[in-house]
C-alpha positions as CSV (number, residue, x, y, z in Angstrom):
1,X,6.5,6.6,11.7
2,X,5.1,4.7,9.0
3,X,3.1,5.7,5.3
4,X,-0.3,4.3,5.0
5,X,-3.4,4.8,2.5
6,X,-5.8,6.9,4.5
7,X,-8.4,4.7,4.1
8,X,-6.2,2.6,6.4
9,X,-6.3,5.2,9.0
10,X,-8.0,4.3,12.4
11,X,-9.4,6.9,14.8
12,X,-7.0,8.7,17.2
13,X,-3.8,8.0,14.7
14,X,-1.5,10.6,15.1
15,X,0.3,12.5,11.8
16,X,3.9,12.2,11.6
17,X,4.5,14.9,9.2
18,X,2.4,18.0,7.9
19,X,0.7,18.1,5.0
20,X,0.2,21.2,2.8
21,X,-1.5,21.9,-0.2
22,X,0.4,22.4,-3.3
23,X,0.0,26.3,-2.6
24,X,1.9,26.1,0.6
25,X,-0.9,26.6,2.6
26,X,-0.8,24.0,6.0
27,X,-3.8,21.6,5.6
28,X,-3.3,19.8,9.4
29,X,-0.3,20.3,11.4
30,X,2.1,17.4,12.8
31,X,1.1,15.7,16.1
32,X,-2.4,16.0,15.4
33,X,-4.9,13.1,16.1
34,X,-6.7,12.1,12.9
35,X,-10.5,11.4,12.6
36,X,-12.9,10.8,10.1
37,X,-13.6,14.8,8.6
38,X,-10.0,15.1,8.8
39,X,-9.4,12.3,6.4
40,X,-12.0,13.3,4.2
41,X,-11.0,16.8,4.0
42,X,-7.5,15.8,3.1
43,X,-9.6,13.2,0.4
44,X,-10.8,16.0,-1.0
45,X,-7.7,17.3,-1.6
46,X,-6.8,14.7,-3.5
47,X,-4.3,12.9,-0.9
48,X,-4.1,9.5,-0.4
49,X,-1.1,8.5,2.0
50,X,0.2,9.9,5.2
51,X,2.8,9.1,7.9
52,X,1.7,8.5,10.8
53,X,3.6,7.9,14.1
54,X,4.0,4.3,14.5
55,X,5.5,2.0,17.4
56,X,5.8,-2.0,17.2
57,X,8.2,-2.0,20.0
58,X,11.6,-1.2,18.4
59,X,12.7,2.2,17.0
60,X,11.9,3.5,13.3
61,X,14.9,5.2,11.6
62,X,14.2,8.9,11.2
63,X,14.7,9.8,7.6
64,X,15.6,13.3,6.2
65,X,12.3,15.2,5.0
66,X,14.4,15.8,1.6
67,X,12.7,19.1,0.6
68,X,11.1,22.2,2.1
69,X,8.0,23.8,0.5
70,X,10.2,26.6,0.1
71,X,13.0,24.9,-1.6
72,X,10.6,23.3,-4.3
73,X,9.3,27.1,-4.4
74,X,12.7,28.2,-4.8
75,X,13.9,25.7,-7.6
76,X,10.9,26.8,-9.4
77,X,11.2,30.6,-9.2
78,X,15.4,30.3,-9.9
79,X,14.5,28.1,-13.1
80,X,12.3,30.3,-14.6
81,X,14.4,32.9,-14.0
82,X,17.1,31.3,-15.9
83,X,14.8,30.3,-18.7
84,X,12.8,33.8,-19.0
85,X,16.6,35.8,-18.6
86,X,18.2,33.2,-21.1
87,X,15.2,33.7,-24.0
88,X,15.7,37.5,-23.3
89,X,19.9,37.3,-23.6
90,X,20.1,38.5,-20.0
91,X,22.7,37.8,-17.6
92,X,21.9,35.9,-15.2
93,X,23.0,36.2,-11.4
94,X,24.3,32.9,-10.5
95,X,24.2,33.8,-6.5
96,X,20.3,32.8,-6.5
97,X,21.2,29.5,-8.0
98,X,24.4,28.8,-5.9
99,X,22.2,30.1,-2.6
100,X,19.5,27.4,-3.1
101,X,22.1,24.8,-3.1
102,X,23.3,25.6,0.1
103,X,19.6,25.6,1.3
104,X,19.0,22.3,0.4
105,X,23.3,21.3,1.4
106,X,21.9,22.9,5.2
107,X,19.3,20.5,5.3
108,X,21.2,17.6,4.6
109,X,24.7,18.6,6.9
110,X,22.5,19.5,9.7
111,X,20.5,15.9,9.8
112,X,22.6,13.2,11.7
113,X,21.5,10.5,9.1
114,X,21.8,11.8,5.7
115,X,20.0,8.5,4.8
116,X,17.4,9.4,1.7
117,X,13.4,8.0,2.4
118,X,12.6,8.1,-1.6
119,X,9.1,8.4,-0.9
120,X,9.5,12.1,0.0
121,X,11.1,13.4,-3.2
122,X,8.6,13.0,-5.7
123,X,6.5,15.9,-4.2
124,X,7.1,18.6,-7.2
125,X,4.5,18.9,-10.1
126,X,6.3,19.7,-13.2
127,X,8.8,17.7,-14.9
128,X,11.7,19.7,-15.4
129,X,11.7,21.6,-11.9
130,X,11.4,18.3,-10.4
131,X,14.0,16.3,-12.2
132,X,16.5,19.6,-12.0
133,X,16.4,19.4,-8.3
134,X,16.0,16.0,-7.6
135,X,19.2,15.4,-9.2
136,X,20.6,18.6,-7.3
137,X,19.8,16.5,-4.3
138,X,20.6,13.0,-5.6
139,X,24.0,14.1,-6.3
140,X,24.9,16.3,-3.1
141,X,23.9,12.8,-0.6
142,X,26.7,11.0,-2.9
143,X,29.1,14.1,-2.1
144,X,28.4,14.1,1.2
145,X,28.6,10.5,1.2
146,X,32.6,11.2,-0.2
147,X,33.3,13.6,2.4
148,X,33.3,16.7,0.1
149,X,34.0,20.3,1.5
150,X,31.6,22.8,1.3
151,X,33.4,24.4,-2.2
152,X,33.0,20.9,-3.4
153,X,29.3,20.5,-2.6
154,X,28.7,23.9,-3.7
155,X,30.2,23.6,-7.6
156,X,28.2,19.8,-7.2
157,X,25.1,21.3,-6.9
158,X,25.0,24.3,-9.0
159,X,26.4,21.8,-11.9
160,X,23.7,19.0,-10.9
161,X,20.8,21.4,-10.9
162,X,21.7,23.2,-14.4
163,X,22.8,19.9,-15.6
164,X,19.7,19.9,-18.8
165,X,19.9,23.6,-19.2
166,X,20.4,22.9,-22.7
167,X,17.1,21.7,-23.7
168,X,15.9,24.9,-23.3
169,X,16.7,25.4,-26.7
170,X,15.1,21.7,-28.1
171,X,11.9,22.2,-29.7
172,X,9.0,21.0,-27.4
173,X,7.5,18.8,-29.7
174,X,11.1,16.6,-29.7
175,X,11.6,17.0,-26.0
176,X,8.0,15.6,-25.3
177,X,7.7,13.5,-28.1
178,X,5.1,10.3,-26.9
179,X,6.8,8.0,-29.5
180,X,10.4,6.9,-30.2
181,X,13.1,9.7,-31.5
182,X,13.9,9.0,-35.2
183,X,17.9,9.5,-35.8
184,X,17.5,13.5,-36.7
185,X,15.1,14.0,-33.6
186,X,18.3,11.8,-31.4
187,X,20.8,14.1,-33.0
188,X,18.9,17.3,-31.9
189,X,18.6,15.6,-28.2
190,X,22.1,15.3,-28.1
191,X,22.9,19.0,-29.0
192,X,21.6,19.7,-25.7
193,X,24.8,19.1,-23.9
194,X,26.6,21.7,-26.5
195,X,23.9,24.1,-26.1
196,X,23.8,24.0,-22.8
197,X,27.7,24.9,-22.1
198,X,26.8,27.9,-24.5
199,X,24.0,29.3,-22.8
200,X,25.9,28.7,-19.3
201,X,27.9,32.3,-20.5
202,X,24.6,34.2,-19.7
203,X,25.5,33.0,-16.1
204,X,27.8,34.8,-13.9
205,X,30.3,33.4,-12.0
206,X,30.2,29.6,-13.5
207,X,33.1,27.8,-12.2
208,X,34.8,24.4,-14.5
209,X,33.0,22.1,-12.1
210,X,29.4,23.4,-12.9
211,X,30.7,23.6,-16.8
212,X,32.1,20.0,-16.6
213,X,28.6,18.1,-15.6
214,X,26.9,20.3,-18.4
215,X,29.3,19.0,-21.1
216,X,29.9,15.5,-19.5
217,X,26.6,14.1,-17.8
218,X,25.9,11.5,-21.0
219,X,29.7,10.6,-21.2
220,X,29.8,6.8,-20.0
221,X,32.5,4.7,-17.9
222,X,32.5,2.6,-21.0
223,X,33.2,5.1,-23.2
224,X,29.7,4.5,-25.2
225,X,28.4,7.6,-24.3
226,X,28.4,11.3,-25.8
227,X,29.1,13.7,-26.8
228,X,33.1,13.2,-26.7
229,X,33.2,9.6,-25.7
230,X,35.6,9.9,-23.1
231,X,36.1,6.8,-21.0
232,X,36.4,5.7,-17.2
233,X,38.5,8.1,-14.6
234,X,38.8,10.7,-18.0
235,X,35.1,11.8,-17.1
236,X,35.1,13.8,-14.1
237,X,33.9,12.5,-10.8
238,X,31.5,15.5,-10.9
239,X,30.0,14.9,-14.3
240,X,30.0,10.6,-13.3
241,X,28.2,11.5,-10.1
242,X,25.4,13.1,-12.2
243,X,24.9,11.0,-14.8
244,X,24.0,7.9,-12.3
245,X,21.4,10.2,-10.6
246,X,20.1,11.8,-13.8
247,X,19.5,8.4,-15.0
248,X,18.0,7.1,-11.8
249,X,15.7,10.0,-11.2
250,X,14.8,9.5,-15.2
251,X,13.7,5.7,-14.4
252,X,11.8,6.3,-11.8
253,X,9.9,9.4,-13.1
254,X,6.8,9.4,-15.1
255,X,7.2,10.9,-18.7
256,X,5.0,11.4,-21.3
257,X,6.8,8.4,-23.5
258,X,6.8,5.8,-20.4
259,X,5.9,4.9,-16.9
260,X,8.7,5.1,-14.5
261,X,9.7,1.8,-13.2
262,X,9.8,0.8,-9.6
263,X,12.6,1.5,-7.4
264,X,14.5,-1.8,-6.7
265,X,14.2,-2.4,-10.3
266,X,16.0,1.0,-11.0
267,X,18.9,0.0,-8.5
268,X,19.2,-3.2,-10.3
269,X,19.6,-1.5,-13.3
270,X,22.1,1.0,-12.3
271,X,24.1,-2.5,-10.3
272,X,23.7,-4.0,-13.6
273,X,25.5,-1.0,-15.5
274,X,28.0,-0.6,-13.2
275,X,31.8,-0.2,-14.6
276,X,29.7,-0.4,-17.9
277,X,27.5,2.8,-18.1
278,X,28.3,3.9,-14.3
279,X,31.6,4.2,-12.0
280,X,30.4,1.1,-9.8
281,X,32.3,2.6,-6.9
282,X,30.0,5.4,-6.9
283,X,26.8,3.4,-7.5
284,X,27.4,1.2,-4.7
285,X,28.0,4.5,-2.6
286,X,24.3,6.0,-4.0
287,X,22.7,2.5,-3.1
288,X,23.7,2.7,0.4
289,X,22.6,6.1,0.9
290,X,19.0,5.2,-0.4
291,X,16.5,3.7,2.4
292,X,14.9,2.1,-0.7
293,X,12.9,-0.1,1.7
294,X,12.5,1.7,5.3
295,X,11.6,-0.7,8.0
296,X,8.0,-0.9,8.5
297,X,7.3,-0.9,5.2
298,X,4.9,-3.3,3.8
299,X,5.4,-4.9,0.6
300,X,3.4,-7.4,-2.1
301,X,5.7,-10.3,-2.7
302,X,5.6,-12.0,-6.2
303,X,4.0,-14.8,-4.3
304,X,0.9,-13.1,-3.3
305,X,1.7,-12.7,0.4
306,X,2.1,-9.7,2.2
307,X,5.0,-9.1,4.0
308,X,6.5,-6.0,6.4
309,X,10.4,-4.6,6.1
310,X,11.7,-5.4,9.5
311,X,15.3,-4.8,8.4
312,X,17.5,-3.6,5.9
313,X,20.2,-4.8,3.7
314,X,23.0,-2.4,3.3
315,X,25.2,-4.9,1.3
316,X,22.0,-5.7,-1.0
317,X,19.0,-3.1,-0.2
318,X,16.8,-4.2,-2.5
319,X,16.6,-7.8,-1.1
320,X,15.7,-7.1,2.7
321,X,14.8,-9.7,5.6
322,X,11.0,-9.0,6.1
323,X,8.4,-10.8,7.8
324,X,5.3,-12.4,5.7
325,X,2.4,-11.5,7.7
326,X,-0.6,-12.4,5.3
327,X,-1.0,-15.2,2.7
328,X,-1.7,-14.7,-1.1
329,X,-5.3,-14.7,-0.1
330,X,-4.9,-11.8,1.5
331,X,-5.5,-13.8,5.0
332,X,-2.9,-12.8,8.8
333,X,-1.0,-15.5,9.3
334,X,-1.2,-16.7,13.1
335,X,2.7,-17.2,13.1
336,X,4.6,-14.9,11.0
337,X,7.2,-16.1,8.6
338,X,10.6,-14.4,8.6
339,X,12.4,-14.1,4.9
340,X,15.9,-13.1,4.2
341,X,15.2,-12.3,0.9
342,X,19.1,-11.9,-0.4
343,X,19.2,-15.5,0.6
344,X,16.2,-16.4,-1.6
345,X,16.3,-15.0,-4.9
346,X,12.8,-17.3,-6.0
347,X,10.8,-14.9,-3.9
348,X,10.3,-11.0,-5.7
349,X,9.0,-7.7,-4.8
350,X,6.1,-6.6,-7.0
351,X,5.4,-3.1,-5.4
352,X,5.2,-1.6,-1.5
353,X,1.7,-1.2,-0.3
């Protein structure tokens, strides 16, 4: 299957995946062959892409749909729970929480690739819903990635998904602040990771795991971070798992303060950190557990030309051998130009298309 704008979509395509609206409701089922009021409809809707099954003559790599409707549903409903139960001093059931995880831990034992396609994660509306659970998700592929039993996964993902529980308690008007923090407003961020151990006693049944990413996620492998400075192998693996995905799903999220960046760029950065913010090991394990470019992807080269993904490059994924297939003029080439971009650093990636 491939992604493509639907104004690229030609009569009798057939939809790879289904699309609902943001209700839930199914707008046009898999397998169905798109035309023209079809595409408009889903226009109206306010959708743009689609996948659409795709064959050139070699096979596409299936990637794992990464979440349900009713897992961003359930993320939703468990986190206000939390929120409304905490603001009322309730106890809070931690079975919902630890019940969701294993939802989303199903889906990715019971794929045969656990290979992550990026461009189905950013499907939730609100901020802190979607950031909670991509992280959740983020950090489960790097503990499956590490072989980690079930226990394992389980205290993973509980931790990863309450990780920012403390800014429940940050005034909004810090947390969403459209400008740079002064040093008072910074201090008050950085509470978060006190408050939020505190508020995790209104939750039953929190084992050290889940309390250790809470008070550890902004500790750094350099010992720079906060708020106890620890340093290399003294953070837990737990707490250094989420702190590369909290800050990768942070980069590559729109906020009210900045534009998220694009993805190579955020890999880069987290390559560029590594054994300096980040454990490098466990970087380099993430990276190769992305399908930050999926074959058949196209891409805009820094040159102007167009180019498609035809394979990629586990040792360097953001650097993959593609195929230039149009010049900067926008032009098909009649012979197509293969690139092995790891071996030509000159040549960038300025967005997929």
């Amino acid at each position: 299957m491939i992604k493509i704008q639907l104004t690229s979509v030609k009569y009798g395509m057939k939809l790879a995946k289904p699309i609902y609206t943001s209700e839930g409701k199914l707008l046009i089922d898999k397998g169905v062959l798109l035309k023209d009021s079809y595409v408009y409809k889903l226009l109206n809707f306010g959708i743009n892409e689609v996948f659409v099954e795709w064959n050139r003559g070699e096979q596409i790599p299936e990637y794992v749909e990464a979440i349900t409707y009713e897992i961003q549903e359930g993320t939703k409903d468990i986190m206000t729970e939390i929120v409304e139960g905490i603001q009322l001093s309730k106890k809070i059931d931690s079975g919902e929480v630890k019940e969701l995880v294993n939802k989303v831990l199903e889906r990715l034992l019971n794929n045969k690739n656990t290979i992550l396609c990026l461009a189905d994660l950013r499907t939730l509306d609100n901020y802190t819903f979607e950031h909670s659970l991509n992280v959740c998700l983020y950090s489960l592929i790097i503990g499956v990635a590490l072989k980690y039993d079930i226990e394992k996964l389980e205290s993973l993902g509980v931790g990863a998904l309450l990780h920012d529980i403390g800014k429940l308690v940050i005034p909004i008007d810090v947390l969403n602040k459209p400008s740079r923090l002064n040093d008072e407003e910074y201090k008050v961020i950085k509470q978060h990771v006190v408050d939020g151990l505190k508020l995790l006693d209104n939750i039953s049944d929190i084992d050290e795991g889940v309390r250790v990413i809470v008070s550890d996620h902004h500790e750094r492998y350099d010992g720079k971070g906060y708020p106890f400075g620890k340093q290399g192998r003294a953070i837990h693996e737990f707490a250094r798992i989420v702190a590369i995905c909290d800050v990768y799903d942070a980069l590559t999220s729109d906020r009210v303060y900045k534009k998220r960046i694009p993805i190579h760029q955020a890999v880069e950065y987290l390559i560029s950190m590594g054994n300096h913010q980040f454990d490098y090991a466990l970087v380099k394990i993430f990276i190769s557990q992305l399908a930050i470019y999926p074959e058949g992807t196209f891409i805009k080269l820094d040159t102007g030309q167009i180019a498609e993904v035809i394979k990629e490059n586990q040792h360097w994924p953001t650097r993959p051998l593609v195929a230039i297939k149009h010049n900067k003029h926008g032009q098909q080439l009649k012979e197509f130009i293969n690139v092995d971009l790891s071996k030509h650093l000159n040549i960038g990636i300025v967005h997929t298309i």
